[in-house]
C-alpha positions as a Markdown table, in Angstrom:
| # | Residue | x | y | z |
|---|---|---|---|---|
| 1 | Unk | -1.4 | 6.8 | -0.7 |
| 2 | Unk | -4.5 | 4.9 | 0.8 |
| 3 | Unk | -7.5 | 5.1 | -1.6 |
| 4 | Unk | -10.2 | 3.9 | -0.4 |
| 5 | Unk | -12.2 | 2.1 | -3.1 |
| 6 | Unk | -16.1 | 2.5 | -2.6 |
| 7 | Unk | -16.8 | 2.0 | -6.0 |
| 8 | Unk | -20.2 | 0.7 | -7.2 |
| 9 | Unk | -20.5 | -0.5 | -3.0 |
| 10 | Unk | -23.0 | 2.6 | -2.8 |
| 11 | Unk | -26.0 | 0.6 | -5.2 |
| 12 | Unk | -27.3 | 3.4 | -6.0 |
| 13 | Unk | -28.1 | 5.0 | -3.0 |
| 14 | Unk | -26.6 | 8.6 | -2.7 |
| 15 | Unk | -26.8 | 8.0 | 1.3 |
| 16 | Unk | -25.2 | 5.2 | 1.1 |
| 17 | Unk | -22.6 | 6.6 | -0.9 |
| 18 | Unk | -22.3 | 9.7 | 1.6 |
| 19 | Unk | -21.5 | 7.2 | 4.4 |
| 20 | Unk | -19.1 | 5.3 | 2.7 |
| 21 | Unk | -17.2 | 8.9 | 2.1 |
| 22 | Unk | -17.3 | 8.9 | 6.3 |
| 23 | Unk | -16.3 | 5.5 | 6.6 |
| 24 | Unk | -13.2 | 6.4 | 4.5 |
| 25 | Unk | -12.2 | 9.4 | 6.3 |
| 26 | Unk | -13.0 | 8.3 | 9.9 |
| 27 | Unk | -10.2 | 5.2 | 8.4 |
| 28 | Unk | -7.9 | 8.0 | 7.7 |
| 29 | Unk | -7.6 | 6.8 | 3.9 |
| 30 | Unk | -6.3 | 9.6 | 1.6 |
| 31 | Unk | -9.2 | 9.4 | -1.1 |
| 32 | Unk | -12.3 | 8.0 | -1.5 |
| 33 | Unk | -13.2 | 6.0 | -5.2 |
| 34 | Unk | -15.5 | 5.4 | -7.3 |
| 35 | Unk | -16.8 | 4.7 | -10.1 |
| 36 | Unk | -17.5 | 6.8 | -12.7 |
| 37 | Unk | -19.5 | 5.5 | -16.3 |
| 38 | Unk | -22.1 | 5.1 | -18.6 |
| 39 | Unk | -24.0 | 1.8 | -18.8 |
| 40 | Unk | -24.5 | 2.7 | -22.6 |
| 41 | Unk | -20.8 | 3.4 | -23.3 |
| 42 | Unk | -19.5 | 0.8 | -21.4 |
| 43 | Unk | -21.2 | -2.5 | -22.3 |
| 44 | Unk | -23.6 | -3.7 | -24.8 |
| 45 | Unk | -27.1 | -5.3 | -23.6 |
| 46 | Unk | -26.1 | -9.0 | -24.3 |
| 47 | Unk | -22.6 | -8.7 | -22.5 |
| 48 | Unk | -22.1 | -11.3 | -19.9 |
| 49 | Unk | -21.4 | -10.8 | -16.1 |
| 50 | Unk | -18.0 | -11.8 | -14.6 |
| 51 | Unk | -18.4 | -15.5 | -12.5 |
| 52 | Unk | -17.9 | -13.5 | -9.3 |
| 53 | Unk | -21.0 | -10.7 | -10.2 |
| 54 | Unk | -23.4 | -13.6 | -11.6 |
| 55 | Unk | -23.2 | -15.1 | -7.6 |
| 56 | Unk | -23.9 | -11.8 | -6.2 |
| 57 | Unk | -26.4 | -10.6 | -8.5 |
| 58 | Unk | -29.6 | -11.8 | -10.3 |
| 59 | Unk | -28.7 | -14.2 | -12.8 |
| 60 | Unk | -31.6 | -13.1 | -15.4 |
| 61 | Unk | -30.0 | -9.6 | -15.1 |
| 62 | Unk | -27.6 | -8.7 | -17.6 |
| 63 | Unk | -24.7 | -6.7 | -16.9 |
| 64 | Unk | -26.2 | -3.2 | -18.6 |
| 65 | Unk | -29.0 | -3.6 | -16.8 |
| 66 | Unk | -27.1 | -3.9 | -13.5 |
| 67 | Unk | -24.6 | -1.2 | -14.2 |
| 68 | Unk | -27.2 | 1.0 | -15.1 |
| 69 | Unk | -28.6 | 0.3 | -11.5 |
| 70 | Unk | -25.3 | 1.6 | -10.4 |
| 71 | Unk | -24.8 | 4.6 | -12.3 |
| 72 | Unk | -23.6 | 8.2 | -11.0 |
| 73 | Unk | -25.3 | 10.6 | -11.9 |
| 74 | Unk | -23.7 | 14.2 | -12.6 |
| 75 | Unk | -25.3 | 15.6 | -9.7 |
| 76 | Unk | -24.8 | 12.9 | -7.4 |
| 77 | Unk | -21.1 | 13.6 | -8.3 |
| 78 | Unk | -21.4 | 16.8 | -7.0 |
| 79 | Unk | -22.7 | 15.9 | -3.7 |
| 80 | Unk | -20.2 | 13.3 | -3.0 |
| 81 | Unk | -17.7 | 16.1 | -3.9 |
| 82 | Unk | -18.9 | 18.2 | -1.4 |
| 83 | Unk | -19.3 | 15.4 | 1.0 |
| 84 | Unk | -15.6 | 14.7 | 0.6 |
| 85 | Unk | -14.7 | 18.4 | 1.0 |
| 86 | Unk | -17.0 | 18.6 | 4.1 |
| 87 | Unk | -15.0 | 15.5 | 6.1 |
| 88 | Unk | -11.4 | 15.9 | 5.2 |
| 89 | Unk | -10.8 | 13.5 | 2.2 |
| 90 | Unk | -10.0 | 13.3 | -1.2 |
| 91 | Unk | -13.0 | 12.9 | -4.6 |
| 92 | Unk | -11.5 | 10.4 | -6.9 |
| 93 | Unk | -13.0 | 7.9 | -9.1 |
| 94 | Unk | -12.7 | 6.2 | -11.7 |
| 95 | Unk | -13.7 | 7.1 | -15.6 |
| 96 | Unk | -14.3 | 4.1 | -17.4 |
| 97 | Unk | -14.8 | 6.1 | -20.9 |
| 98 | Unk | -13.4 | 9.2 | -22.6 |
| 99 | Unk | -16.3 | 11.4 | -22.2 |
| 100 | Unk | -16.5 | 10.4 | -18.0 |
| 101 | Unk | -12.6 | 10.9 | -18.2 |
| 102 | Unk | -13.5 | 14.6 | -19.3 |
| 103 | Unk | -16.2 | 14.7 | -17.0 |
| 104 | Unk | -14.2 | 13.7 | -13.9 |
| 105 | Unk | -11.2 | 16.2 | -15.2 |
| 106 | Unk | -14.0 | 19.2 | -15.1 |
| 107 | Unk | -14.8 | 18.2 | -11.2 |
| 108 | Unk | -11.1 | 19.4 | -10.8 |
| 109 | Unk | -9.4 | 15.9 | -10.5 |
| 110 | Unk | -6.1 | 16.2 | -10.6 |
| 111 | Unk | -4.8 | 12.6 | -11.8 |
| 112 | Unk | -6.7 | 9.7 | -13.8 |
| 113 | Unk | -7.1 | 6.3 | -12.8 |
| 114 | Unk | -7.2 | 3.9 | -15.4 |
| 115 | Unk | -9.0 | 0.4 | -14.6 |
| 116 | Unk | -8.1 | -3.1 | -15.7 |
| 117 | Unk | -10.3 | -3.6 | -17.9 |
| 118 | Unk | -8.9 | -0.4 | -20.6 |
| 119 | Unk | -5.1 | -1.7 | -20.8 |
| 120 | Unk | -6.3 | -2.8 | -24.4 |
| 121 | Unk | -8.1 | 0.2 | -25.1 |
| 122 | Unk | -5.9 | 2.6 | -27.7 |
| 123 | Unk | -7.9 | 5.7 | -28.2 |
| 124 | Unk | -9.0 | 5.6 | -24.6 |
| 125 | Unk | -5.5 | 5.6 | -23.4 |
| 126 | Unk | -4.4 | 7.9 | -26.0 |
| 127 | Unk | -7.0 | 10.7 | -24.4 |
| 128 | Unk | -6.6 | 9.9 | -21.2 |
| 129 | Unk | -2.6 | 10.5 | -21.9 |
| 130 | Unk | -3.0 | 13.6 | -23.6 |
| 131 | Unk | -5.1 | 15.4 | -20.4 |
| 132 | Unk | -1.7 | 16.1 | -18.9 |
| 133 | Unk | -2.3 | 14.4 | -15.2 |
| 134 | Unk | -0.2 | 11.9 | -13.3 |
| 135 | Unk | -1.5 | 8.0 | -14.1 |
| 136 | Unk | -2.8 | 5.3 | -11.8 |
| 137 | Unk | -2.7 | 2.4 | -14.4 |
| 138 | Unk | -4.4 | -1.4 | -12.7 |
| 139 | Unk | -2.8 | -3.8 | -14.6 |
| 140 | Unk | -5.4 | -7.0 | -14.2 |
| 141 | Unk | -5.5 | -9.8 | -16.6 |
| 142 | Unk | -2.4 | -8.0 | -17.8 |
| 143 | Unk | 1.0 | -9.0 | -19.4 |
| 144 | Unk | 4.1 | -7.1 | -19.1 |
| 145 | Unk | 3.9 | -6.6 | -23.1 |
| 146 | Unk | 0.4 | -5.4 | -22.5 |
| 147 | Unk | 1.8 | -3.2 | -19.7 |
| 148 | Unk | 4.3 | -1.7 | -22.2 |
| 149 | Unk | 2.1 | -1.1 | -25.0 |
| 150 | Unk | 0.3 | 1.0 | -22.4 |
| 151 | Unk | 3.0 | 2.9 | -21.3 |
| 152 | Unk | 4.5 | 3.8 | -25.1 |
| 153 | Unk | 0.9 | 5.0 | -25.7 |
| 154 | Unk | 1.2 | 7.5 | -22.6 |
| 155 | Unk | 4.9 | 8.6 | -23.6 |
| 156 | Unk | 3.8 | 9.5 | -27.0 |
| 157 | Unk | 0.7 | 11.9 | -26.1 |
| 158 | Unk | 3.6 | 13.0 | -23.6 |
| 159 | Unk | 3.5 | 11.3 | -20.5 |
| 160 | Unk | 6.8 | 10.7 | -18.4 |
| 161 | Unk | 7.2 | 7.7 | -17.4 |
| 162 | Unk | 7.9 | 9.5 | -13.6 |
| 163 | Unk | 4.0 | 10.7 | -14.0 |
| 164 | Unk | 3.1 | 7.0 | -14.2 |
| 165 | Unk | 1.9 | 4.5 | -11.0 |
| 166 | Unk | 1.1 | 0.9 | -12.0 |
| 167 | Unk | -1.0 | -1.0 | -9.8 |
| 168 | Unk | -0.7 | -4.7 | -9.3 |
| 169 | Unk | -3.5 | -6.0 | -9.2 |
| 170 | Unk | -6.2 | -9.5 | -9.9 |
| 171 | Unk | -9.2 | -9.1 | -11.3 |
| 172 | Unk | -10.7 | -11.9 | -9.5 |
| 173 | Unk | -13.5 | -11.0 | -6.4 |
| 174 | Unk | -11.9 | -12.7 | -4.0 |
| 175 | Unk | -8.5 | -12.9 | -5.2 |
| 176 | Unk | -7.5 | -16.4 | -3.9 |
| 177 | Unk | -3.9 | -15.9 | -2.3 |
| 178 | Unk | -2.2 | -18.2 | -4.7 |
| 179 | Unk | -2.8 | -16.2 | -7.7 |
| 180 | Unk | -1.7 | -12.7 | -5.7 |
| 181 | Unk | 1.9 | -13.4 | -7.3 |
| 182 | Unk | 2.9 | -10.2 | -5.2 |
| 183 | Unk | 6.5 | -10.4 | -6.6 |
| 184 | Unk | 5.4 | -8.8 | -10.2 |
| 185 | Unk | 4.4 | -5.9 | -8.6 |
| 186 | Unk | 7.9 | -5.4 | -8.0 |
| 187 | Unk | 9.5 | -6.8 | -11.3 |
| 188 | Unk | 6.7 | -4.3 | -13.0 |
| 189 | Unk | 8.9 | -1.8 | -11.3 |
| 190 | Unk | 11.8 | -3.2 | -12.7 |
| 191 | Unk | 10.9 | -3.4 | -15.9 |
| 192 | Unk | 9.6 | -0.3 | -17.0 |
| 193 | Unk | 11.5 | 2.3 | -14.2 |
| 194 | Unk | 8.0 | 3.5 | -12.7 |
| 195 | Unk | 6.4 | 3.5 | -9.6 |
| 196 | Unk | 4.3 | 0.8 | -8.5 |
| 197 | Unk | 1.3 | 0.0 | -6.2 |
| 198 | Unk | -1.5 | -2.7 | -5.4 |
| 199 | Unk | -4.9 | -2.9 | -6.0 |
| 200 | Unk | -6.1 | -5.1 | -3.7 |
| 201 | Unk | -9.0 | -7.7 | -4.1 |
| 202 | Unk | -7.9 | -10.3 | -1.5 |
| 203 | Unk | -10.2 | -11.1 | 1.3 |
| 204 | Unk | -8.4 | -9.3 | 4.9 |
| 205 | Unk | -6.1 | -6.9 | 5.1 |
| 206 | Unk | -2.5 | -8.8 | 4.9 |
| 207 | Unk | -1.7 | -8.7 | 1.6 |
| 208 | Unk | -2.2 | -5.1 | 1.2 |
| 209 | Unk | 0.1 | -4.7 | 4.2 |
| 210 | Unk | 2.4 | -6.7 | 2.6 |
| 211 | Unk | 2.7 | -4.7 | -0.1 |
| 212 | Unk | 3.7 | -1.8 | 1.3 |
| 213 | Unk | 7.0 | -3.8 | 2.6 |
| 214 | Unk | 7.5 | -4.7 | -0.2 |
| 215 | Unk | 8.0 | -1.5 | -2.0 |
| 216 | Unk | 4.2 | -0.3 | -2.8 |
| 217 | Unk | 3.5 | 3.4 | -2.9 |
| 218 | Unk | -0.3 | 3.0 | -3.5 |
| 219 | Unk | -2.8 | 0.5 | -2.0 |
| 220 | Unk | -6.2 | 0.6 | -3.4 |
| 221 | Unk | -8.8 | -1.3 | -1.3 |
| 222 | Unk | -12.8 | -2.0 | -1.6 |
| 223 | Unk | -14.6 | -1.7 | 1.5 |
| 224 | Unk | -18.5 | -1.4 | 2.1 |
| 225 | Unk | -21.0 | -0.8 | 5.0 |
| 226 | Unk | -21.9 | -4.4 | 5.5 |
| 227 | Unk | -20.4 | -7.2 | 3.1 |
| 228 | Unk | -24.0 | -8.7 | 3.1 |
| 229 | Unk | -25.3 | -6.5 | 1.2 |
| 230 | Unk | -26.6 | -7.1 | -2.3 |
| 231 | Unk | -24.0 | -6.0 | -5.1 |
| 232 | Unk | -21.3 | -7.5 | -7.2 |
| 233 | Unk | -18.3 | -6.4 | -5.0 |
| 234 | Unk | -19.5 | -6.1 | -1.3 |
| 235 | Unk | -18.4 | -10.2 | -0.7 |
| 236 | Unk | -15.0 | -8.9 | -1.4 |
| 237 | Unk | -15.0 | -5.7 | 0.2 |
| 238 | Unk | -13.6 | -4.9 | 3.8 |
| 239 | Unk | -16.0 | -3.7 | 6.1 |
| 240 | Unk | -15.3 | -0.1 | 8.2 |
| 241 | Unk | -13.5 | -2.0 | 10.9 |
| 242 | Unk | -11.6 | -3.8 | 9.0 |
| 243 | Unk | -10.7 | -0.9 | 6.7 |
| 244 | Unk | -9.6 | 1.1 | 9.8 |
| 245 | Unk | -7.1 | -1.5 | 11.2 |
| 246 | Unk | -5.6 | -1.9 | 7.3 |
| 247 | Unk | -4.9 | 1.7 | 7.5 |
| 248 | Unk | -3.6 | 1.6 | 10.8 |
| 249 | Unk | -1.2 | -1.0 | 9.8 |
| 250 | Unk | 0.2 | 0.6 | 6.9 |
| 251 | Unk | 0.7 | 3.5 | 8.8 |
| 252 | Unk | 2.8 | 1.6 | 10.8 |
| 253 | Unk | 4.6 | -0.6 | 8.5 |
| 254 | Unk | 5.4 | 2.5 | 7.1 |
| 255 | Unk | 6.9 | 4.4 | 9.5 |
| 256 | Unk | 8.7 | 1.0 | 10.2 |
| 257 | Unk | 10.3 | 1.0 | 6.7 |
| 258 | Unk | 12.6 | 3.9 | 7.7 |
| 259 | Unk | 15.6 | 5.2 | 5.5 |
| 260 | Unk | 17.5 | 1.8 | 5.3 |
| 261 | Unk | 20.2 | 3.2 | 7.2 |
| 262 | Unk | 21.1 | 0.5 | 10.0 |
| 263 | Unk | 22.6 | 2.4 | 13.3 |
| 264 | Unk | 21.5 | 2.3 | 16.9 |
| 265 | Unk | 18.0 | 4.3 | 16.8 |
| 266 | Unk | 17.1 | 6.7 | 19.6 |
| 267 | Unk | 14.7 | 4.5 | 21.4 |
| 268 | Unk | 17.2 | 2.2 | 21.9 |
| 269 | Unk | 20.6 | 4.1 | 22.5 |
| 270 | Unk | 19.8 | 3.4 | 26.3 |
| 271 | Unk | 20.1 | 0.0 | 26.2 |
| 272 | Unk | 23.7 | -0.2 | 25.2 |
| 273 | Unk | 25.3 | 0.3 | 29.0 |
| 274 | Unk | 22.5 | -2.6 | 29.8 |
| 275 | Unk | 22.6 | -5.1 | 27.3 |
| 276 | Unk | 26.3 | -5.2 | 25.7 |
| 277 | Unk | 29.6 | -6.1 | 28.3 |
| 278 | Unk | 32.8 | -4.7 | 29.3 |
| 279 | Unk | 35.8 | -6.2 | 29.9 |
| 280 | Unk | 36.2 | -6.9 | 34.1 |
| 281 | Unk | 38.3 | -9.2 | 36.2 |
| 282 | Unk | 37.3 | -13.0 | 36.2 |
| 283 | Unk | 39.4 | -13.5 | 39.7 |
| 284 | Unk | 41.4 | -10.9 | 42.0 |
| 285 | Unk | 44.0 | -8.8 | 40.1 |
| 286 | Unk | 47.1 | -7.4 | 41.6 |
| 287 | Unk | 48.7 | -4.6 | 40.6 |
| 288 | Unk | 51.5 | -5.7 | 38.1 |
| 289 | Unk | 50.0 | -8.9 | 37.1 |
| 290 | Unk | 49.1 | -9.6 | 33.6 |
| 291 | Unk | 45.4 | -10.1 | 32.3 |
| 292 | Unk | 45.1 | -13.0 | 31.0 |
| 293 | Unk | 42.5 | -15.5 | 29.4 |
| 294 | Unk | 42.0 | -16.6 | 32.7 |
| 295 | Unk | 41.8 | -13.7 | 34.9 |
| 296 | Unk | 39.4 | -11.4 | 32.8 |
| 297 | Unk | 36.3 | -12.1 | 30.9 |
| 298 | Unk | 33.0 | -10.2 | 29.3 |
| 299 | Unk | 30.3 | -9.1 | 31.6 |
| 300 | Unk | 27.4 | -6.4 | 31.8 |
| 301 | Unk | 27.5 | -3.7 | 31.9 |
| 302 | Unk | 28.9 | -2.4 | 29.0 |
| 303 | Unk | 30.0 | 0.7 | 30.2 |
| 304 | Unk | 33.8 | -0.2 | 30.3 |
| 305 | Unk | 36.8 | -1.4 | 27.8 |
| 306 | Unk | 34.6 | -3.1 | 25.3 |
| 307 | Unk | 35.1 | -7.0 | 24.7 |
| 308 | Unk | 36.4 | -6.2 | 21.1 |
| 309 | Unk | 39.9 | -5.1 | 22.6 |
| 310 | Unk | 40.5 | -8.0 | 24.0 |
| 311 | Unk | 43.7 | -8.5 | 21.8 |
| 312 | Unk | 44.8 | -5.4 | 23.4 |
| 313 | Unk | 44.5 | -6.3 | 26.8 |
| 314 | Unk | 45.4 | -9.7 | 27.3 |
| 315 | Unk | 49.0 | -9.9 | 28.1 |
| 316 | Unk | 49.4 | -6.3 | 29.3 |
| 317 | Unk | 50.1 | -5.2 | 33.2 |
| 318 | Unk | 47.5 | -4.5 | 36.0 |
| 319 | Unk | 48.0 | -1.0 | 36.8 |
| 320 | Unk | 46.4 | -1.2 | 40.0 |
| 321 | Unk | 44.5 | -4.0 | 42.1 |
| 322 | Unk | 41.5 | -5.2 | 40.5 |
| 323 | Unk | 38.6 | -7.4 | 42.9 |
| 324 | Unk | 36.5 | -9.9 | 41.3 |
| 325 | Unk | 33.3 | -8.5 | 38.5 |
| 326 | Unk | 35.6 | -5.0 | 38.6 |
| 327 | Unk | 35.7 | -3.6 | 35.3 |
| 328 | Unk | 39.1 | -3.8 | 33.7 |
| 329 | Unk | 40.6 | 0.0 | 32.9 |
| 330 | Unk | 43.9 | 0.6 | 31.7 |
């Protein structure tokens, strides 16, 4: 499952928002995200900005004021459902408190995604458990004890742990690719029997790609119109080009995981008369003469005694006359 994280990219601007919806779907992501809060109920006027938001933003701005600059408002959630509905793709987005959980589960979403930033966050976790939807859980800044204090809190307002998808995932805007460490994405998997995915902050498309090899069953992606645009997450964002060939190549990498099961596939069944040998006569054979080392060898085509019986072969009678590059039949 692609989704498509527009997030806060939209500053505001319900047309921006809308195109970023068209952006997604003409990508051929799943879902499009964002994000869904309350600049009140999510930070307090004298809470800092991350490093990453203070470069991309006015530094006498604090971060209420700029969240509340990129609010939703209920009815601009509305339109964007519509939008979505109108041009193929998934609403989702992202509740950052209880009440916007409840909020987003009236617009008819039918799983929660919980951010980073709310691992630590008991009661939240504890309601958004008991709303009885499948999880998306973004473990940034996480440990793997922090991961499984999470889940125990979903098991006991009566999650399964098969209703559960942790994300991988760096909280950093840009991620730099030393600190991806995409291998804990799969020991996450390990550890706690769930399913896994990655939310992707890199800069490009690769790691996300990557990923998927590597066992992924969700990729979560920013993107924007233009990455020049003012905002905290544009600079890390991909832009509709660039989300397009990601898609494209997880489409394929997918299709090129197939079911594991090593055998000759269809497309290449044809090639075996080509490319593999058969045994034929290295010199003139009579009739009554033994085959030996000498007298036969491996050669294309491979439509004749394969090379594997050679042991059978060598030392047994010509049956008949045999000229030079004939195949060998007994």
């Amino acid at each position: 499952m692609i989704i498509a994280e527009a997030g806060v990219n939209h500053n505001g601007d319900i047309a921006m928002a809308k195109r970023l919806i068209e952006v997604a779907a003409e990508a051929g992501a799943d879902m499009v995200k964002f994000q869904t809060f309350s600049a009140d109920r999510l930070a307090t006027g004298t809470a800092g900005k991350a490093e990453y938001q203070a470069q991309s933003t006015s530094a006498s701005e604090s971060q209420h004021a700029m969240l509340s600059r990129l609010e939703l408002s209920a009815e601009m959630h509305a339109v964007l459902v519509e939008h979505c509905r109108q041009h193929g793709i998934a609403f989702f987005s992202t509740g950052f408190d209880v009440q916007s959980l409840d909020f987003l589960v009236g617009l008819g979403l039918d799983r929660i995604k919980i951010p980073s930033g709310e691992i630590t966050n008991l009661p939240y976790l504890r309601h958004a458990g008991g709303l009885g939807k499948p999880l998306i859980l973004s473990t940034g800044m996480a440990s793997l004890g922090e991961i499984e204090g999470a889940l125990a809190v979903f098991e006991a307002a009566g999650v399964t742990r098969d209703q559960v998808t942790v994300l991988h995932c760096n909280t950093e805007y840009p991620t730099p690719m030393s600190d991806v460490n995409l291998r804990a994405m799969q020991n996450i998997g390990k550890a706690f029997d769930v399913a896994v995915g990655y939310s992707d902050h890199t800069q490009g498309i690769e790691v996300a790609i990557a990923a998927v090899a590597l066992g992924a069953s969700v990729i979560e992606k920013h993107f924007t119109l233009d990455r020049s645009l003012p905002g905290p997450d544009h600079g890390a964002s991909l832009e509709p080009d660039e989300l397009k060939a990601m898609v494209r190549a997880i489409r394929n990498i997918e299709a090129a995981m197939g079911d594991g099961v090593k055998r000759a596939s269809p497309s290449e069944t044809k090639n075996k008369p080509i490319a593999r040998k058969s045994l034929v006569a290295n010199a003139p054979i009579r009739a009554g003469e033994k085959f030996t080392a000498e007298n036969i060898t491996a050669k294309r085509p491979g439509t004749g005694i394969s090379p594997m019986r050679w042991d059978e072969v060598i030392g047994r009678m010509a049956s008949r006359d045999f000229a030079a590059d004939e195949l060998i039949s007994l």
